[in-house]
C-alpha positions in Angstrom: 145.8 97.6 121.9 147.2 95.6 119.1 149.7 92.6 118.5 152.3 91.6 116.1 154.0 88.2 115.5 158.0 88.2 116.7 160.3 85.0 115.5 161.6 83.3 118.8 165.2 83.2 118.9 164.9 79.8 119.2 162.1 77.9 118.5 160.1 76.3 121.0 160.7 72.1 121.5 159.7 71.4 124.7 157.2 68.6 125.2 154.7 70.7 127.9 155.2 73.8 125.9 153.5 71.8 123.0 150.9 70.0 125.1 150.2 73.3 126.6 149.7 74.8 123.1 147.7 72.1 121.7 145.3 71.6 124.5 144.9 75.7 124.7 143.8 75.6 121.0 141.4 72.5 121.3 139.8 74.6 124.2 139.9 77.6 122.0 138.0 75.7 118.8 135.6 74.2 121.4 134.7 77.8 122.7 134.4 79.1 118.9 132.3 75.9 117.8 130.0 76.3 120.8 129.0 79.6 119.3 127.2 77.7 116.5 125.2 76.4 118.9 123.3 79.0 119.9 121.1 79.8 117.3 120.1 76.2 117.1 119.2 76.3 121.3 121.5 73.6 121.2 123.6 73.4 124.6 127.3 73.4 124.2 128.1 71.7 126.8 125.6 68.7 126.7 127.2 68.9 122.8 131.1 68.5 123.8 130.3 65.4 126.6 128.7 63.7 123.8 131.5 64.2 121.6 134.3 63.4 124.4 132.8 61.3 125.9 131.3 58.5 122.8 134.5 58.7 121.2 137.6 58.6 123.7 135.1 56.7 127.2 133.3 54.8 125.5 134.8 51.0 125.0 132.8 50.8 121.9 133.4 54.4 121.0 136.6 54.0 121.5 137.2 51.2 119.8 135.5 52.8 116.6 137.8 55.8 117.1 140.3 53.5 116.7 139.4 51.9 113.6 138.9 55.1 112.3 142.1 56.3 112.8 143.6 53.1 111.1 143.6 54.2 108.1 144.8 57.6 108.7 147.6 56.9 110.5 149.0 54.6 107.2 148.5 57.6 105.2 150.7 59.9 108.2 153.3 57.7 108.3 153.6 57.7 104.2 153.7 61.2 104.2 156.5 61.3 106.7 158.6 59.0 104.3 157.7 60.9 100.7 157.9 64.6 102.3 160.9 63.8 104.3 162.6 63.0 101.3 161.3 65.9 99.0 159.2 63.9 97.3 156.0 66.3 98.2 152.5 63.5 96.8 149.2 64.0 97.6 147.9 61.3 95.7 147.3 58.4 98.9 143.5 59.0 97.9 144.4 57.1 94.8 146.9 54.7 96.0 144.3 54.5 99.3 141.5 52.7 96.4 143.6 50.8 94.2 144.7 49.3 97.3 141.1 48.4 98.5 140.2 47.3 95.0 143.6 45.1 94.6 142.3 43.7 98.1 138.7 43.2 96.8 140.1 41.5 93.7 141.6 39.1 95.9 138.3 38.6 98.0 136.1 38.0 95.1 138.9 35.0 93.5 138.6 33.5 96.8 134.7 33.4 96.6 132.9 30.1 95.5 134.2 28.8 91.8 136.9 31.3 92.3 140.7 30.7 91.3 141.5 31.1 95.4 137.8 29.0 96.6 140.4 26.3 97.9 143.0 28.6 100.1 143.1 28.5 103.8 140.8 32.3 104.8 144.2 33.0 106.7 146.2 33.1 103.8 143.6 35.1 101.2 143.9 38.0 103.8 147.9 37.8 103.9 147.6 37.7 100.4 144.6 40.3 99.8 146.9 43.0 102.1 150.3 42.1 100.1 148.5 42.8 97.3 146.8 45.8 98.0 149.8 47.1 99.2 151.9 46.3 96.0 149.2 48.2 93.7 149.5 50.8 95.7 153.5 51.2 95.7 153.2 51.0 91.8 150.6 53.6 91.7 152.8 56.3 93.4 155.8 54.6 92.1 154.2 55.9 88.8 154.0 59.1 89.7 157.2 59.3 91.1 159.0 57.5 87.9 157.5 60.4 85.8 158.8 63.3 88.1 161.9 61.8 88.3 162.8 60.6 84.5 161.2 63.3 83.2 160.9 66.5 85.3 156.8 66.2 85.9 155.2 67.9 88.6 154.0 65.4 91.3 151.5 67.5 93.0 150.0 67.6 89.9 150.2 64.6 88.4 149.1 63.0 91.5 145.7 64.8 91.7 144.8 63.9 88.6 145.7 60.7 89.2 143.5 60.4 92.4 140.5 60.8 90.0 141.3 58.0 87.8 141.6 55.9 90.7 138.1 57.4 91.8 136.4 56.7 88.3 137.9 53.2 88.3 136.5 52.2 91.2 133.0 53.6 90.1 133.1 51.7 86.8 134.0 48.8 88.7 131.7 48.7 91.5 128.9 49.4 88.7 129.6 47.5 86.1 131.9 44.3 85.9 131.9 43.5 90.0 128.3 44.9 90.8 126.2 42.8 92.7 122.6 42.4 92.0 121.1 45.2 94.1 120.4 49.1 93.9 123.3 50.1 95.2 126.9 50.1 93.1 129.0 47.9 95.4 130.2 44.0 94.9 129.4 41.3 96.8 129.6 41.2 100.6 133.1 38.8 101.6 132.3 35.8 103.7 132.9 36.1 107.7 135.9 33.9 107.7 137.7 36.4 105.4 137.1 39.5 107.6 140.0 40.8 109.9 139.1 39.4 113.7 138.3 41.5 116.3 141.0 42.3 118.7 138.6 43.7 121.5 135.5 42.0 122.1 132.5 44.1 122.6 134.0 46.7 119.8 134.9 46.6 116.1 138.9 47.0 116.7 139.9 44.9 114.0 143.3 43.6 113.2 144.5 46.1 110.9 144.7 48.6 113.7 148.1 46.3 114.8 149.2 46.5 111.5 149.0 50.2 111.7 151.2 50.7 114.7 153.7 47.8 113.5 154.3 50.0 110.2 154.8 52.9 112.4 157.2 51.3 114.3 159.4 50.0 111.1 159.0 53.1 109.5 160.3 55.1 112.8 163.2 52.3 112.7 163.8 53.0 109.0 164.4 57.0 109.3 165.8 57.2 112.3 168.0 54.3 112.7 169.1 53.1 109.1 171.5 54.6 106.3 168.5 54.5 104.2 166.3 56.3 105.9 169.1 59.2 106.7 170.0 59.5 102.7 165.8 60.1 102.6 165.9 62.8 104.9 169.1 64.6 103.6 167.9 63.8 99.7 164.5 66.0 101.1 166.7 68.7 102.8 169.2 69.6 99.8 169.1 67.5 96.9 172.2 69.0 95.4 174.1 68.7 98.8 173.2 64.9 98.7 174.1 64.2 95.3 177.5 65.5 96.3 177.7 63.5 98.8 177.6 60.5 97.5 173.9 60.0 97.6 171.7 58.4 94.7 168.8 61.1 95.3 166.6 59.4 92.3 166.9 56.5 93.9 165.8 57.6 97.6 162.9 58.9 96.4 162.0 56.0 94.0 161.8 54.2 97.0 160.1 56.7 99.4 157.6 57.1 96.7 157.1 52.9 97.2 156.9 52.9 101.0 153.9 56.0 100.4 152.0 54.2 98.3 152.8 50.9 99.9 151.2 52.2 102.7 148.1 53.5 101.9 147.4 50.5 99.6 148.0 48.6 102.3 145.4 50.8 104.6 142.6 50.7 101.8 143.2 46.5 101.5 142.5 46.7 105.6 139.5 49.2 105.4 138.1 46.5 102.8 138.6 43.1 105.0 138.1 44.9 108.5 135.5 47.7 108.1 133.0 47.3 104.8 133.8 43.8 103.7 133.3 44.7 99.8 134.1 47.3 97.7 131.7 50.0 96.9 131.4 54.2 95.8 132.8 56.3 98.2 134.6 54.3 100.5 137.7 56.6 101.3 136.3 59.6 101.6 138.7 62.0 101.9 141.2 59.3 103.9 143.9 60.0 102.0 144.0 63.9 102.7 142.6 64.0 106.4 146.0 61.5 106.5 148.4 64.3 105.5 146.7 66.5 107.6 147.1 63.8 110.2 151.1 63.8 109.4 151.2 68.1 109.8 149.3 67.8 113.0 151.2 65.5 114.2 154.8 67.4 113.1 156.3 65.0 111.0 157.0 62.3 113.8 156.0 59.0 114.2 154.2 59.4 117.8 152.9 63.1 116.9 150.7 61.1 113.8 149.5 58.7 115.7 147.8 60.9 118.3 147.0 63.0 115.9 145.1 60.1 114.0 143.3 59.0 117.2 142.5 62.5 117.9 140.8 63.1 114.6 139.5 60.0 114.4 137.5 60.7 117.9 136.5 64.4 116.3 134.8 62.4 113.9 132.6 59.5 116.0 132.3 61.7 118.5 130.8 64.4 116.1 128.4 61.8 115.0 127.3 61.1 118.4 126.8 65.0 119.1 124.9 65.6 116.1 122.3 62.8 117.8 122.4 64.2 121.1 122.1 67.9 120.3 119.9 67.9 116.6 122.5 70.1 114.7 122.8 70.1 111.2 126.1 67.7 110.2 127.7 70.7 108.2 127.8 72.4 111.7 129.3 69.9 113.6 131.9 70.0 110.5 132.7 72.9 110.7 133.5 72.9 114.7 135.7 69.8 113.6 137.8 72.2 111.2 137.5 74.8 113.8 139.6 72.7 116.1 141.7 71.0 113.6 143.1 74.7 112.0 143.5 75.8 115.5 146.1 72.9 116.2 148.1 73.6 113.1 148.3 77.5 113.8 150.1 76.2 116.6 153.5 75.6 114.9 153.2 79.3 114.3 153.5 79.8 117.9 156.3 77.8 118.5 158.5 79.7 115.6 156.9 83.2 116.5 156.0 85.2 120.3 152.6 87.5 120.1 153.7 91.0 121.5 150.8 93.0 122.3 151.4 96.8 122.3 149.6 100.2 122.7 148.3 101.9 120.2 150.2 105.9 119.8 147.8 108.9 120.1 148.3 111.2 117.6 
């Protein structure tokens, strides 16, 4: 017996087909992770209720699952707008900690003695986040000006540009901002400047609303407004567009802002609702797991949110099944991976049929 791939005729789009699919290769990741188990007399199944049930029925699980998928959802929704329009970036790790240390920068100015000591708590946040958020526009902005003036590669330009952002934040948090300690981080922001809690009994912060009032403009933006339909047909065929009518350069000038916008804006929230100072190593990856977030979640809106809270829930729950079952972390890890590269094999089912067939004697 062996299979092939066949291209449907037409692709698959409806909803329960996807569900089905999705759900079928979570179940299918599960059953491959809980292989790892066994040589660590670990049970599965005590393993998996931890992980479900800590990150998705717990209220302060939940809550945390949440917060982590804040971030990444920013990130999705920037990577709708950029890739949409064929501006392909991978650099929201950068724009991601410029934005947490524009936010930070505003924080520490509104700290005793500071230029901002005197301004209403309220209004440092607004202006922390609006900051944050602008650095981060003019980072990618950067990167988009020099692909688009003069031919650069983004991709490229972009990765090396996520380690600058890295090594700035280290020289930073060590040197001119450190505060008097062991560890390389600045001084911890008063209480009153933290994002409040929107659930009590959790750590949902603020930002989370933030999040889901950007995805809502930015779902208004490309699907409802002339600007957002030049993005998407400047990303399908640039040469078609240009005939058109349409100022490509321009559409992705801006698309490049909104990205980086974004994921400024999601580090300046990660500062003033999760760590309250900025220190080494506080994305983390963020700004990738976001992309993935956006492929996972097929380009749309909706599909990146769930797919945020979904991998935001892989990861506290993870953390509460290490606990409960002893397993090394890079095991749980890799389970994680296991079920995220399961979901995205999935668009290859809805494009393609497996046909199994006999094998011919000779």
């Amino acid at each position: 017996m062996r299979f092939s791939l066949e291209k449907r005729d037409t692709p698959l789009v409806s909803g329960w087909s996807i569900v089905a699919m999705s759900v079928l290769a979570v179940l299918i990741g599960m059953a491959l992770g809980g292989i790892l188990f066994l040589p660590f007399e670990a049970s599965p199944w005590e393993g998996y209720q931890s992980l479900i049930g800590n990150a998705f029925f717990s209220k302060r699980g939940f809550g945390y699952t949440l917060v982590t998928a804040t971030p990444l959802m920013m990130v999705g929704f920037g990577t709708i707008v950029a890739w949409r329009c064929g501006f392909i970036f991978l650099g929201f790790e950068g724009c991601l900690l410029i934005g947490a240390m524009g936010g930070t920068m505003v924080g520490l100015g509104a700290l005793e003695g500071g230029i901002l000591s005197s301004t209403a708590p309220a209004l440092v946040i607004a202006i922390a986040l609006a900051w944050g958020a602008t650095l981060g526009a003019l980072w990618a902005g950067l990167v988009g000006e020099l692909k688009i003036r003069f031919g650069g590669n983004e991709v490229l330009i972009a990765l090396m540009m996520n380690f600058l952002a890295i090594y700035l934040v280290q020289y930073l948090v060590a040197g001119p901002w450190r505060v008097v300690g062991d560890m390389p981080q600045t001084e911890r922001l008063p209480k009153d400047l933290w994002l409040p809690y929107i659930v009590s009994g959790t750590r949902l912060h603020a930002g989370f609303l933030v999040a889901i009032a950007s995805g809502v403009v930015i779902w208004v933006v490309m699907a409802k407004s002339r600007a957002g339909f030049e993005m998407i047909a400047s990303g399908l065929n640039p040469r078609s567009a240009r005939y058109g009518g349409i100022q490509v350069a321009i559409r992705q000038r801006q698309a490049a802002l909104i990205a980086g916008g974004l994921a400024g804006l999601a580090g300046a929230i990660t500062i003033y609702g999760v760590h309250h100072r900025l220190l080494d190593g506080l994305s983390d990856g963020t700004g990738f797991v976001g992309i993935v977030t956006a492929l996972l979640g097929r380009m749309s809106i909706p599909g990146t949110a769930i797919a945020s809270v979904l991998y935001g829930g892989l990861s506290v729950g993870g953390d509460a099944m290490q606990r409960q079952t002893g397993l090394p972390s890079s095991i749980v890890l890799i389970v994680q991976a296991s079920i995220v590269l399961l979901l995205l094999a999935t668009e290859v089912l809805r494009t393609h049929r497996i046909v199994f067939s006999r094998k011919k004697k000779i």
